[in-house]
N, C-alpha and C positions, 0 to 999 in steps of 0.2 A: 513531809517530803516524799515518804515513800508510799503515802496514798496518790498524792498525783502519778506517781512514776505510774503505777498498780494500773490506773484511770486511762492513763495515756498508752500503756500498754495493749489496755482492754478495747479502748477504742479503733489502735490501730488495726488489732486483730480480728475487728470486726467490717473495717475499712476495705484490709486488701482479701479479706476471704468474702466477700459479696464482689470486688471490684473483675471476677474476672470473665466472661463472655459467657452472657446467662440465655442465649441461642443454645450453648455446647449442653450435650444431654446425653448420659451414656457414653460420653465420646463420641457421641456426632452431631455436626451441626445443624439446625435447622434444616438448611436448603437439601441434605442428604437424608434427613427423616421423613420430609416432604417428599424426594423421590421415591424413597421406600416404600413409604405409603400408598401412592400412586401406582408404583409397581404390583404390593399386594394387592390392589384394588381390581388390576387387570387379571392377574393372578386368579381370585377368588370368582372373576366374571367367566373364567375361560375349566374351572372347576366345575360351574353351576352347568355353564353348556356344553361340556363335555358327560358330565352323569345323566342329564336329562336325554342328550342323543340316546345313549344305554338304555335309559329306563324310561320312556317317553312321555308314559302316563303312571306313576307313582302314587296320585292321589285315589284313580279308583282300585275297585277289588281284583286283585291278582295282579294289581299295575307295578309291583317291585319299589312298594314304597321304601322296606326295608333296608333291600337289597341300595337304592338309590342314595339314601343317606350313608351308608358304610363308604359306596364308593366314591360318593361328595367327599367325606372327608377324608377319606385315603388322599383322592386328588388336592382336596387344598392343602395336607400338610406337605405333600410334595412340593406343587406350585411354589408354597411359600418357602422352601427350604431352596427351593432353585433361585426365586430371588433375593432371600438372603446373601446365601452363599454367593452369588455374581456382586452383591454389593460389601463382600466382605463385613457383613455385620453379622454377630452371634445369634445365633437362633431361638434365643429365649429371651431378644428385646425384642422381635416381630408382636406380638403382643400387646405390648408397651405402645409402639409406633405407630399400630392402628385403631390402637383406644384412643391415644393424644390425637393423630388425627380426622379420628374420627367426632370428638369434646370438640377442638377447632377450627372444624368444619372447611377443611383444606380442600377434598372434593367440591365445594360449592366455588372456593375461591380459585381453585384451577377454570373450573368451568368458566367465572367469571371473567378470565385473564384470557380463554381461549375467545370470548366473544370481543375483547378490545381490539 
């Protein structure tokens, strides 16, 4: 008797700890990692063309290739903390959110949804 109880227990606890909204991630849903995402993505575009104004040509000799990546990424950890911060998410899931959708290729499916 008290192996079924044991079984029944194990089961249930296997029932309602998978049954609850496997969207939520971090504490946020779907639809708000997708905008984050999309947010960094703007974010990360407006980094690239704002260090290239400064340093024009980076790739040749004396063109501030250096200098161009320091201030790449100065600008994108900014960018991205300004859209974290406006979306109230922590700053050290920004990461997470653009690895995830960048694996499910959420860029392509926006684009996709902009063309319907």
């Amino acid at each position: 008797m008290n192996h079924n109880l044991i079984v029944s227990i194990l089961i249930s606890s296997i029932f309602f700890g998978c049954s609850g909204d496997s969207t939520v991630r971090n504490g946020l849903s779907l639809e708000k990692r997708k905008k984050v995402f999309q947010e960094l993505r703007v974010a990360e575009k407006k980094a690239s063309k704002e260090a290239l104004s400064n340093f024009p040509q980076p790739g040749t000799p004396g063109g501030g290739g250096v200098e161009f990546r320091v201030k790449l990424k100065e600008l994108q950890v900014a960018y991205w903390n300004e859209v974290l911060d406006s979306n109230q998410v922590e700053l050290n899931l920004g990461d997470s959110i653009f690895t995830e959708g960048l694996k499910e290729k959420w860029a392509q499916e926006a684009r996709n949804k902009s063309k319907d």
